[in-house]
RODO-2510 file (C-alpha; in nm, 4 decimals, decimal comma):
residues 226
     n   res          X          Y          Z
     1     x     1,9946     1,9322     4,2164
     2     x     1,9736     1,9010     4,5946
     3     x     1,8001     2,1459     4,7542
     4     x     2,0983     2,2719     4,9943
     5     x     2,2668     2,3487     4,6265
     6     x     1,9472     2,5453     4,4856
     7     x     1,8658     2,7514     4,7668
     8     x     2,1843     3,0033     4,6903
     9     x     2,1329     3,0041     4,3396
    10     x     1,7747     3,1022     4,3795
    11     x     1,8877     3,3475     4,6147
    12     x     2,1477     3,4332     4,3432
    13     x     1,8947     3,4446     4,0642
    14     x     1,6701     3,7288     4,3183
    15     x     1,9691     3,9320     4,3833
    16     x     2,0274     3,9748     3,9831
    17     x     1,6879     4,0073     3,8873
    18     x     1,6087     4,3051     3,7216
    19     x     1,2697     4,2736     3,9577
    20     x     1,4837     4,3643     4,3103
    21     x     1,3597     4,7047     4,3674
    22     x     1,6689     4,9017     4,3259
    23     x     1,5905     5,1208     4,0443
    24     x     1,8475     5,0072     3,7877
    25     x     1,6360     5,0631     3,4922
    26     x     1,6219     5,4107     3,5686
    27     x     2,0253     5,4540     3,4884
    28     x     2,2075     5,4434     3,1795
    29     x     2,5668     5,4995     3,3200
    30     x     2,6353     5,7336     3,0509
    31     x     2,5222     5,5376     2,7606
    32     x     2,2910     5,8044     2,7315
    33     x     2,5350     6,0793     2,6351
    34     x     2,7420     5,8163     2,4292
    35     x     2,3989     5,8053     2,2228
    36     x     2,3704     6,1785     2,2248
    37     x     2,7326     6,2692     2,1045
    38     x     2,6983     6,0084     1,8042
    39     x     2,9636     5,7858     1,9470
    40     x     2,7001     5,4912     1,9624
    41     x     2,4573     5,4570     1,6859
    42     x     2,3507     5,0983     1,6474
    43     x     2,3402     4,7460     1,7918
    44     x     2,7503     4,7149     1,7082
    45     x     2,8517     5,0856     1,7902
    46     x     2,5976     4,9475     2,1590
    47     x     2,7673     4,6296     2,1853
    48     x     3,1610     4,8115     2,1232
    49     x     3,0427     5,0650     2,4599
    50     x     2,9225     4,8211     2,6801
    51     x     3,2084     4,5523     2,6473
    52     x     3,4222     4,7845     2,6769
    53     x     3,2743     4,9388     2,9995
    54     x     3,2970     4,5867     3,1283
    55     x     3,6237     4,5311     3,0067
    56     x     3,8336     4,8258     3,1541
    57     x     3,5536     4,9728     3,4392
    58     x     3,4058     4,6878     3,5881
    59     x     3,6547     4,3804     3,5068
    60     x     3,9455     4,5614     3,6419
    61     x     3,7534     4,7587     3,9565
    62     x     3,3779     4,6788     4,0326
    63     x     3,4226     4,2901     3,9989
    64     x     3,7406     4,2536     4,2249
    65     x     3,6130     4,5492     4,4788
    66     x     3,2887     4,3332     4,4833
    67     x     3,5397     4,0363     4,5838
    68     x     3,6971     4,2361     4,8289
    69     x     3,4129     4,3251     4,9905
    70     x     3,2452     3,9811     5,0043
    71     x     3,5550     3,8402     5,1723
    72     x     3,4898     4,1070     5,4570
    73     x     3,1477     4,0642     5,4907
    74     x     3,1632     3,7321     5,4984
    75     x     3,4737     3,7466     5,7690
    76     x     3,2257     4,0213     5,9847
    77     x     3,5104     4,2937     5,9046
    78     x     3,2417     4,5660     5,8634
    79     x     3,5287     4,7970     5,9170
    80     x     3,6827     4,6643     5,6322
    81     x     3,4087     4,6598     5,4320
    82     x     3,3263     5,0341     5,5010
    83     x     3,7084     5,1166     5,3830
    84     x     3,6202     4,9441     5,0601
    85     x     3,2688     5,1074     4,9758
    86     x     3,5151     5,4658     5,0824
    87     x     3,7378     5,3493     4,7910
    88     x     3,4822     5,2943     4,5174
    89     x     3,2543     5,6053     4,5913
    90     x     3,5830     5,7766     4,5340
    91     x     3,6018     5,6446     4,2204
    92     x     3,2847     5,7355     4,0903
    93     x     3,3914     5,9277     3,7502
    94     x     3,0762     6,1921     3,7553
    95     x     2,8162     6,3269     4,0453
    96     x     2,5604     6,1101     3,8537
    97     x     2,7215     5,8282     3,8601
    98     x     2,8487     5,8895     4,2501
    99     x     2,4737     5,9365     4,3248
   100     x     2,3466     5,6230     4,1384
   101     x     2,5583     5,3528     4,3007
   102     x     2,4514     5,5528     4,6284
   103     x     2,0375     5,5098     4,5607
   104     x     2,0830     5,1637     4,4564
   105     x     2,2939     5,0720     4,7638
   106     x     2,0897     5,2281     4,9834
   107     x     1,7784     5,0803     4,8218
   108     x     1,9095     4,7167     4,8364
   109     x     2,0347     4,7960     5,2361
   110     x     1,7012     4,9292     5,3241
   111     x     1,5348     4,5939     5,1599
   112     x     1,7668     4,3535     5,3275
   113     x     1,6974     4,4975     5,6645
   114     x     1,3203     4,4417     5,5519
   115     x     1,4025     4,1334     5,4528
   116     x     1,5658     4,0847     5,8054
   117     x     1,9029     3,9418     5,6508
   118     x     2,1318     3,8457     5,9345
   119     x     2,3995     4,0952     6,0239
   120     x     2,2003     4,3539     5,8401
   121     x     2,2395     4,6417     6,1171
   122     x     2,6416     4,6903     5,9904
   123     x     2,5383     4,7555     5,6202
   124     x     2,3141     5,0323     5,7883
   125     x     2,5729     5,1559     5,9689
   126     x     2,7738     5,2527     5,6901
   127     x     2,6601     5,5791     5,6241
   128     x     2,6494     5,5710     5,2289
   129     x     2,6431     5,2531     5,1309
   130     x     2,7500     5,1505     4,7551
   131     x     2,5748     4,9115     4,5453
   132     x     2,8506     4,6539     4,4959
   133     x     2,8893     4,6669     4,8819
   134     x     2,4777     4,5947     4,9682
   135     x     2,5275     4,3714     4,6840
   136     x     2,8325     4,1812     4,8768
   137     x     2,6158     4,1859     5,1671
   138     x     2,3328     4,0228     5,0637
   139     x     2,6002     3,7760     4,8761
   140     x     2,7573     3,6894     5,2294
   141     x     2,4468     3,6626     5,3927
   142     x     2,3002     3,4015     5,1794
   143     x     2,6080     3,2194     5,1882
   144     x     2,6407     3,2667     4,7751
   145     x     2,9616     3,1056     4,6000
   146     x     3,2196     3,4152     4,5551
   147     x     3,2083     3,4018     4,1790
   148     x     2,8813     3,2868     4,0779
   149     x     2,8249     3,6051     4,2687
   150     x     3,0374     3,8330     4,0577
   151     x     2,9216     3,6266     3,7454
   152     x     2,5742     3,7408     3,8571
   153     x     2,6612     4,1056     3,9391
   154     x     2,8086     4,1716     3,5434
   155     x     2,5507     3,9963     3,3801
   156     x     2,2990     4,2188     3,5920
   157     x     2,4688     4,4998     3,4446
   158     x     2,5065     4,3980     3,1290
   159     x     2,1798     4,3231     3,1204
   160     x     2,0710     4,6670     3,2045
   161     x     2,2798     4,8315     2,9866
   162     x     2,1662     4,6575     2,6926
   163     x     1,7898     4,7283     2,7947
   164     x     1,8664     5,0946     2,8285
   165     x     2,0567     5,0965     2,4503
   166     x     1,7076     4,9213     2,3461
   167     x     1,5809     5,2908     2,4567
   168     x     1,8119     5,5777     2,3722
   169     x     1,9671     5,4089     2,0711
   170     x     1,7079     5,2551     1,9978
   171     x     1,7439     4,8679     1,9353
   172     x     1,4818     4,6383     1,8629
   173     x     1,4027     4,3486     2,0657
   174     x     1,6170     4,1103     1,8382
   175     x     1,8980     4,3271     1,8350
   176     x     1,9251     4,3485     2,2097
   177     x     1,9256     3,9263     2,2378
   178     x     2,2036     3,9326     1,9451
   179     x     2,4122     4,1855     2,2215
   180     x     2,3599     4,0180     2,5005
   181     x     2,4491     3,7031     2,3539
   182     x     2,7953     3,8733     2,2283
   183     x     2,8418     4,0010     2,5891
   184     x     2,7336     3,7128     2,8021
   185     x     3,0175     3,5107     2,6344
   186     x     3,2238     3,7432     2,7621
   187     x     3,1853     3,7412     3,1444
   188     x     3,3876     3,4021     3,1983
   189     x     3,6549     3,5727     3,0909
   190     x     3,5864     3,8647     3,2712
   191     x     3,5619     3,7570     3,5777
   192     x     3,8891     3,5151     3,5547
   193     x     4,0715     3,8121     3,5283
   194     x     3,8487     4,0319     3,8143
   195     x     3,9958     3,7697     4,0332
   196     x     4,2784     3,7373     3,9402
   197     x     4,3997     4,0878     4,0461
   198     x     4,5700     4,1966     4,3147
   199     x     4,5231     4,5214     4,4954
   200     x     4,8078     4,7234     4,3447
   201     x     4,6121     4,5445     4,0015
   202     x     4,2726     4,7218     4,0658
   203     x     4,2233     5,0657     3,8593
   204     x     3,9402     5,1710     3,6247
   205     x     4,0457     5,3555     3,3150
   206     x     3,7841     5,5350     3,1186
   207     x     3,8022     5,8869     3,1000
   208     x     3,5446     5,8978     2,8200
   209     x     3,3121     5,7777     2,9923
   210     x     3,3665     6,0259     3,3083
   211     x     3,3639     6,3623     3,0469
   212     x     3,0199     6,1798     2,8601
   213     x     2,8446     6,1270     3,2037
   214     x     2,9137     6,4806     3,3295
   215     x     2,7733     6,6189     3,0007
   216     x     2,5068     6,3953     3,0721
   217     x     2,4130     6,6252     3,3808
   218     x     2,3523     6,9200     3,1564
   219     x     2,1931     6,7359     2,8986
   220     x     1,8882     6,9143     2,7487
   221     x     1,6429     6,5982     2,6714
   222     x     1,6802     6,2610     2,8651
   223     x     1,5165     5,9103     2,9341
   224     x     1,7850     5,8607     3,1990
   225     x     1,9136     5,9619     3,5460
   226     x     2,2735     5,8825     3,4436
***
């Protein structure tokens, strides 16, 4: 592999890492209260929850938002790109999951301005940014191919998800490689149809999810911020 090919994919492999210093780990998404209320029990009942997350939350919202936002990035729209990041912190199904995307946007903006990322000054400007949007950012910035990008983003999340069901469900070590295996041959597909949709396409449909993550804030013993 030339070395004009790896440099994005090592940038790629940095910005998934579970090591970028945006507390992920400390988030469930509501997987915690899923756990709680019996609905997930094991590795399958795990596997079911976060597939289908992925499926009907981030597939048909997060992944083409993310898209949306690298195109305006990359085009130096920051206007544009702070009416997208308004759209999907309106979305935000709980006040724990609102302030989660929030911290880990503002962690990753804060560490590309460290990192002195070019154009960095109009993510900081946006007054709460997102994840997916510091996310897009750092995508545009280091010149990252549009959907090895969102390929990246849900297998980051996946990824986390299935480490936090290794806690609350709990799952073994074996267990979690046999999910992630089921879900990582998933995100092709996935992210064919994330692209695939048009604006008037884009909704997220789980109101499970939003009712579990608000008990979640009232919770009496958790592991989790969300």
């Amino acid at each position: 592999m030339a070395r004009h090919e790896a440099l994005p994919l090592a940038r790629l492999l940095q910005l998934a890492s579970p090591a970028l210093p945006v507390g992920a780990y400390s988030y469930s998404q509501g997987l915690e209260s899923a756990v709680e209320a019996g609905v997930v029990r094991d590795r399958a009942g795990a596997t079911c929850w976060i597939g289908d997350v992925a499926a009907l939350s981030l597939a048909r919202w997060e992944l083409p938002m993310l898209a949306k936002m690298i195109a305006a990035w990359r085009a130096k729209d920051s206007e544009a790109a702070a009416r997208w990041n308004a759209r999907f912190l309106a979305t935000r199904e709980s006040a724990e999951l609102r302030a989660e995307t929030v911290q880990m946007g503002y962690s990753l903006a804060r560490l590309s301005a460290q990192l002195e990322l070019e154009g960095h000054a109009a993510l900081e400007a946006i007054d709460e940014p997102a994840f997916p949007t510091a996310f897009a950012f750092a995508v545009a910035a280091w010149s990252i191919p549009e959907r090895e990008a969102l390929v990246a983003y849900l297998w980051s999340w996946m990824e986390n998800a299935v480490m936090a069901a290794v806690k609350c469900v709990p799952l073994g070590q074996t267990d979690a490689q046999r999910a992630l295996l089921e879900l990582g041959g998933r995100i092709e597909t996935l992210v064919t149809e994330a692209l695939a949709l048009d604006e008037e396409g884009m909704a997220p449909s789980l109101p499970r999810l939003a009712l579990l993550s608000a008990q979640h804030e009232t919770q009496y013993s958790r592991i989790f911020r969300s």
